[in-house]
N, C-alpha and C positions, 0 to 999 in steps of 0.2 A: 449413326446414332451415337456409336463411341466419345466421333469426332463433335458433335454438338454439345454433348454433356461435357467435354471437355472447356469448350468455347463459352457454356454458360459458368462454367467456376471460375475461370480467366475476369470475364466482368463480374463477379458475386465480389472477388479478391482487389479490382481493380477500384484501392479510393481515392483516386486523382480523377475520376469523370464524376459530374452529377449525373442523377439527383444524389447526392450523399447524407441528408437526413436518414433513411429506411436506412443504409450500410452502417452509420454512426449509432444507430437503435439496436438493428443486429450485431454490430460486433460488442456491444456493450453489456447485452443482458446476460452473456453465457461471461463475463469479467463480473458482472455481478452478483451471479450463483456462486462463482470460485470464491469471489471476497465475503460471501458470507459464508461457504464454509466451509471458508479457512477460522472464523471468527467462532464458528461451532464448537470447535478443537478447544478453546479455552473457557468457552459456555456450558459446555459439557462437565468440562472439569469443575469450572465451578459447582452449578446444579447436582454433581454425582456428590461433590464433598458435603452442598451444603444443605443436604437433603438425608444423606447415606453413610455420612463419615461417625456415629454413635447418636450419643446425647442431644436435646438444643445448644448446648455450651458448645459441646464441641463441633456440633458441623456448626457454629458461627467461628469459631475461631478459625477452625477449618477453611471456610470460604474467605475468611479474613487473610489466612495466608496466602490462598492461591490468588484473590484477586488483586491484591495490593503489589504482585509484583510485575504487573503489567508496564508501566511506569517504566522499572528499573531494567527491564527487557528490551525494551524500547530504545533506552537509552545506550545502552552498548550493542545493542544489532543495529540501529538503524542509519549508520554510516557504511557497513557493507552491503547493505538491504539499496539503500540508496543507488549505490554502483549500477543492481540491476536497471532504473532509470534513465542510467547512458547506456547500456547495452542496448536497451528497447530503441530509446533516443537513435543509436548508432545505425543497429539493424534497420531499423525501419527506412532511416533515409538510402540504407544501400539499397533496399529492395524498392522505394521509389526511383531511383536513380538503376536500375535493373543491372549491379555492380554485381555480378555472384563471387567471382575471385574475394574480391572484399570481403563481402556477406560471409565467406567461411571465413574467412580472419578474423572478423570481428566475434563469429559463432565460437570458436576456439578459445581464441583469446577468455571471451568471457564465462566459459564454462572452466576452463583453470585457475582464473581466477576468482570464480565462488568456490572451489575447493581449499585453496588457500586458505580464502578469507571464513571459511566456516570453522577451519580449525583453530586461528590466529583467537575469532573471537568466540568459541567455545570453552578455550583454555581461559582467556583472560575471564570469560564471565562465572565460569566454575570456582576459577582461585576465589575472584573479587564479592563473590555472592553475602556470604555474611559481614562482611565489611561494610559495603553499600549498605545494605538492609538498617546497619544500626545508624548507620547517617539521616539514613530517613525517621528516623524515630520512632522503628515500630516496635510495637509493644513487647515486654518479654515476653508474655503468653504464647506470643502466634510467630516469633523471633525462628526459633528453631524449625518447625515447617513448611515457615516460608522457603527459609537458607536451605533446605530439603530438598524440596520440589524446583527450586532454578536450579540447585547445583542436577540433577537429573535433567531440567529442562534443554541446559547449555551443553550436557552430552549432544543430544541432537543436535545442535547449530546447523554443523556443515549440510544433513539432509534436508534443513528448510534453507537455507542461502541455495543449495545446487537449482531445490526446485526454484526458486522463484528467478533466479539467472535465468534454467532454463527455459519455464514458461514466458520471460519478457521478450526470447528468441522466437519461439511458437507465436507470440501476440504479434509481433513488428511483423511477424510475415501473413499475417491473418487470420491464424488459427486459436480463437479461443474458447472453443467447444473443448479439444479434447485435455489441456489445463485442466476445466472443469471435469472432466469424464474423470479424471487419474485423481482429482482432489477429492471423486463423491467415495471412490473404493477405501479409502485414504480414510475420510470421517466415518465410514459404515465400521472401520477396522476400531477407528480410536475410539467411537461411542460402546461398542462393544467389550472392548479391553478394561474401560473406564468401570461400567460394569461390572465385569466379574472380577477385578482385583481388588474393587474398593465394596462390595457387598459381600461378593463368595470369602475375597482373601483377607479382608480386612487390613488394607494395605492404605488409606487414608489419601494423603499427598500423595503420599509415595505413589503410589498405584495410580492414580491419573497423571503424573508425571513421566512411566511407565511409558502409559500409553500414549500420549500425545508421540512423544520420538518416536517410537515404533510407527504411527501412522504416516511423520514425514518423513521416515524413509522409506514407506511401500512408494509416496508419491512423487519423491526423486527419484526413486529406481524406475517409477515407471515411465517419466518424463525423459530420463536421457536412455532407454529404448528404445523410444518414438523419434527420438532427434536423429537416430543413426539410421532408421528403417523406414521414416517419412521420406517422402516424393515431396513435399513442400518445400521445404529448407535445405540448406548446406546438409549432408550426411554427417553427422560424427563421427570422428574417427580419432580413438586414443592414441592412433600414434601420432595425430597432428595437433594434440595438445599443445599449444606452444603461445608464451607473451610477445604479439605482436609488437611493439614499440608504437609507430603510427595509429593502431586501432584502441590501444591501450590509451594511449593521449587521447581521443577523443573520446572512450566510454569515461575515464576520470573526467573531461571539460565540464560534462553535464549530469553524471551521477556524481563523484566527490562534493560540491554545492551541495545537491539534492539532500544526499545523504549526512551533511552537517546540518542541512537547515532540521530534518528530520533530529537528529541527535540533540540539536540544542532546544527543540520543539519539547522533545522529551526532559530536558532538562528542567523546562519550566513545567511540565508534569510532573516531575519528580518534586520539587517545591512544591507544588499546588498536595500532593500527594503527604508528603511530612508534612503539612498543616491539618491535612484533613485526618492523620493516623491522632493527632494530639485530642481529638473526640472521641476515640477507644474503637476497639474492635467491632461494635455496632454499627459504628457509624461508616466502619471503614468498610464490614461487609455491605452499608446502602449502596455506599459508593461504588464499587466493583460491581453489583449488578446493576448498576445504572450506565456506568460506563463500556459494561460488556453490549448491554440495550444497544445504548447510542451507537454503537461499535458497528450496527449493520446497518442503520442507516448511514453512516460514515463511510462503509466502504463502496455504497450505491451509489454516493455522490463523486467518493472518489476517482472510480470505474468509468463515470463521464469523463475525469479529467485526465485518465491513461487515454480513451478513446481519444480525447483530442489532441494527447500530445505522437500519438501513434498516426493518426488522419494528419497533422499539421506537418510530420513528420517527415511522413509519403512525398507531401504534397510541396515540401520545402527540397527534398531530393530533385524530384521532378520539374522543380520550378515552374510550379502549377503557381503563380502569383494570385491568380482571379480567385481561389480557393478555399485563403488562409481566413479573411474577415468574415466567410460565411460560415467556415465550418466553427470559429470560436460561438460566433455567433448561436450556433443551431446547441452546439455542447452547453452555453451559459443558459438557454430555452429550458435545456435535458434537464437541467442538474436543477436548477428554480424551481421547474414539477416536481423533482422525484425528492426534492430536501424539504418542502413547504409540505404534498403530501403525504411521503412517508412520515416526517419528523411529529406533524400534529398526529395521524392516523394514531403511532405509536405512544403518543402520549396520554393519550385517552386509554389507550386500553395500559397504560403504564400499571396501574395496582396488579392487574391480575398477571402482569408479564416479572414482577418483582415477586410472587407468590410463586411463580416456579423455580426460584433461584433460592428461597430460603421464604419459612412462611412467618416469620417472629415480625410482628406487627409493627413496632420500630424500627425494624429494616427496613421495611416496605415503606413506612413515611418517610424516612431518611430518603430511597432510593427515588421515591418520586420528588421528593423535593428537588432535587437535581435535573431529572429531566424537564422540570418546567423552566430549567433556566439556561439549556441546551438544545433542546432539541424542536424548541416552536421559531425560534429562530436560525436553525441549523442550516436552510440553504444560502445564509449569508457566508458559512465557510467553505459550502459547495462552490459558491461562485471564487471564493477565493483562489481555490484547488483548481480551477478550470484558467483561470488567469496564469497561472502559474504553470499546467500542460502547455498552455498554448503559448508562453517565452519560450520554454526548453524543447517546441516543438519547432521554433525558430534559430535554435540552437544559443540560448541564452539564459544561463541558469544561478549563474553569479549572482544576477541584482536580484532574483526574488527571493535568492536565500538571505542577500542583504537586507531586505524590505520586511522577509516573516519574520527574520530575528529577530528585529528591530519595533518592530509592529506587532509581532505573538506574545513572544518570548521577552523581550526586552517587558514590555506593556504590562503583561500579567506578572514577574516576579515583583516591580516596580508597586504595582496591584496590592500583593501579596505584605508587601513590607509599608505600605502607607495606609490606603484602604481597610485593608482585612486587620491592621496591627489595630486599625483604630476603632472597626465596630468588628471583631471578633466572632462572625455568624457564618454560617453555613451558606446561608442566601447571597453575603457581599462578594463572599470569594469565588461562589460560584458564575457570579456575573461577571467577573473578567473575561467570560469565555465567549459571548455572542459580541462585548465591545471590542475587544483585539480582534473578531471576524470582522466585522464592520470597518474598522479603522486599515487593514490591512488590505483586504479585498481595494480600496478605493484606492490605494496607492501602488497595487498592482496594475488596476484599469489605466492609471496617468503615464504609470510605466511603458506599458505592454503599450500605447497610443502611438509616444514616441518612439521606443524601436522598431512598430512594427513599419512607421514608413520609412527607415533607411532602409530594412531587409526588405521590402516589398519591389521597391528602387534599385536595390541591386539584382533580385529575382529578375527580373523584367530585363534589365541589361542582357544577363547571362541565357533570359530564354532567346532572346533577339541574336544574339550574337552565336545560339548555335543554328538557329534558322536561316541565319545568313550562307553561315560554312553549309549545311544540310542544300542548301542552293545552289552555289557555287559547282559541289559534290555532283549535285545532278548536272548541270551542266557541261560537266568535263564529260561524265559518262555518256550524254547523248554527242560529244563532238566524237566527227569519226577517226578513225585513228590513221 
């Protein structure tokens, strides 16, 4: 009996055979509980401020601080956040390629390396906090609680970079239920903290800022637990903390990309961001619970495009050739349903989902105004996000960072300074955001056509040529000696 249950988790874990739609649906919905909520953690904060923080005045301002700094967070985490990317990218091909030597190198390597890097950028975004902010051009009013709550936020750093290292360890090898499990104790902690520091203690920013750190550190602490006492993966072990050199190089090849294209993605958020603060604290609190909104369908979509770059990833280890055009294939299926349904679903019920983030009747037409101009076309940037798993599940992550920047980022400040300067509205600038998906997406499909037939060409070689040796192998062993 033992022995069967074992045999049946061996195929649940195995995503180099078909059928691999059911495994790419499974492995994806417990990645899509975690990314929303993770996304809770900042929803929360908002809704506590902008509900509980005193007056109307002041929970808008309130909510004004906490959601506008989203942007700016963004912007200076998401080049180490990124790294996790090639670790996932790394791992995963070790455990298609059934390497475990590797597999703890690469586990090592990348778990020293988010401690590092949580420190490097929790200092620099503590120092840089109120600096930044005034670049952006946010208001005096809401200036000082903003710079409040990141400089508390960036204490934590290092406990959301471990987790998320961690967990891209956990995913590469199959496991993204218990991510999820350690992220729900994690949000039952922060919604709770949020709670009674900003009602009981009257503690504002402060106090959900509080609590967000505190929560990811219950969920780093609980994740590298799991890493040293799980039977799935490499064991941890602090005393083999250690920077591989080779494993290093290749978690940088395809997270460093990932995580610029990310940072300069943010950059053009950050622009889009100081145009929208120059329509005042109202408009900035629509904004932030529009963009919080969007934020879970965003990471629905996204979560297909970890799946695919985890499945593509296995399955480019393995040099499973026959594998790589269905499984994009099946992920671009996923992400189309889940961006076209959720996206409309959500916008329909948008009035009543912007009334629990703040109930000032201007907010709430502000915050819908935005989502009709993101989120009814939003599985154009799911398909985007899935084009772009499925390069770096082929180990190429260069040119989509070349293509987003160039195609997002580039697009929309370009937007921003032609467009917007010349009809000054809410509505124009918001519309940069489904044409850069659109224009992007198709220039990753032209991309992704062509590389995928030299790697498909060289797969195919290298499976051929171990099949040969695996023969040869046999051969010797049946001649008698």
């Amino acid at each position: 009996m033992e022995r069967t249950l074992k045999e049946r988790r061996r195929r649940e874990e195995d995503f180099c055979s078909r059928p691999l739609l059911k495994k790419i649906i499974g492995f994806t919905l417990p990645l899509i509980l975690t990314g929303v909520l993770q996304l809770l953690y900042n929803a929360s904060d908002i809704i506590v401020v902008g509900r509980f923080a005193g007056t109307p005045q002041e929970c808008d301002s309130a909510m004004a601080a906490v959601g506008s700094t989203g942007a700016l967070v963004n912007l200076i985490t998401n080049l180490f956040l990124g790294l996790s990317v090639g670790a996932l990218s790394a791992m995963a091909r070790c455990v298609g390629a059934k390497d475990a030597a590797k597999a703890a190198r690469v586990e090592h390597t990348a778990i020293l390396l988010s401690v590092i890097g949580g420190i490097v950028i929790g200092a620099a975004g503590f120092f840089l906090s109120g600096y930044m902010l005034k670049i952006m051009s946010t208001p005096a009013n809401v200036l000082p609680s903003a710079t409040l709550y990141l400089r508390i936020y960036f204490l934590g750093m290092p406990f959301l970079v471990l987790y998320n290292f961690g967990a891209s360890v956990m995913r590469a090898c199959g496991d993204t239920k218990r991510p999820l499990v350690f992220l729900a104790f994690a949000g039952i902690a922060n919604v709770g903290l949020n709670l009674l520091l900003v009602i009981v203690f009257h503690m504002s920013v402060a106090g959900v800022g509080i609590a967000t750190i505190t929560a990811q550190g219950v969920a780093a602490v609980l994740v590298v637990i799991w890493l040293k006492i799980g039977k799935r993966y490499p064991p941890l072990s602090f005393k083999k903390l250690k920077i591989h050199k080779r494993e290093l190089i290749e978690i940088v090849k395809i997270g460093l990309p990932a995580g610029l294209q990310g940072t300069i993605f943010s950059l053009s958020n950050v622009v889009i961001q100081s145009s929208i603060n120059g329509f005042g604290d109202v408009a900035m609190a629509g904004n932030a619970a529009a963009s919080n909104i969007e934020g879970f369908v965003y990471v629905s979509m996204n979560s297909v495009s970890q799946a695919c770059l985890t499945f593509i990833g296995q399955n480019y280890g393995a040099d499973k050739h026959e594998n790589i055009n269905l499984i994009l294939l099946q992920c671009t299926a996923i992400v189309v349903v889940v961006g076209a349904v959720l996206g409309c679903a959500v916008y329909m019920l948008g009035g009543v989902l912007c009334r629990i983030y703040n109930t000032n009747p201007e907010v709430v037409k502000l915050c819908v105004e935005r989502l009709l101009y993101t989120l009814i076309p939003y599985c154009l940037c799911g398909v985007m996000e899935v084009l772009v798993g499925g390069l770096r599940g082929i180990g190429h992550s260069f040119m989509p960072m070349l293509v987003s920047v160039v195609g997002v980022c580039g697009l929309r400040i370009v937007w921003v300074f032609t467009l917007f300067r010349a009809v000054p509205t809410l509505g124009i600038l918001y519309l940069s955001f489904p044409v850069s998906w659109a224009v992007t997406a198709l220039v990753h499909l032209i991309c992704y056509i062509v590389v995928s037939k030299k790697e498909l060409g060289a797969m195919k070689r290298r499976r051929l040529q171990k099949e040969i040796a695996e023969t040869k192998d046999g051969e010797r062993s049946l001649q008698p000696e």
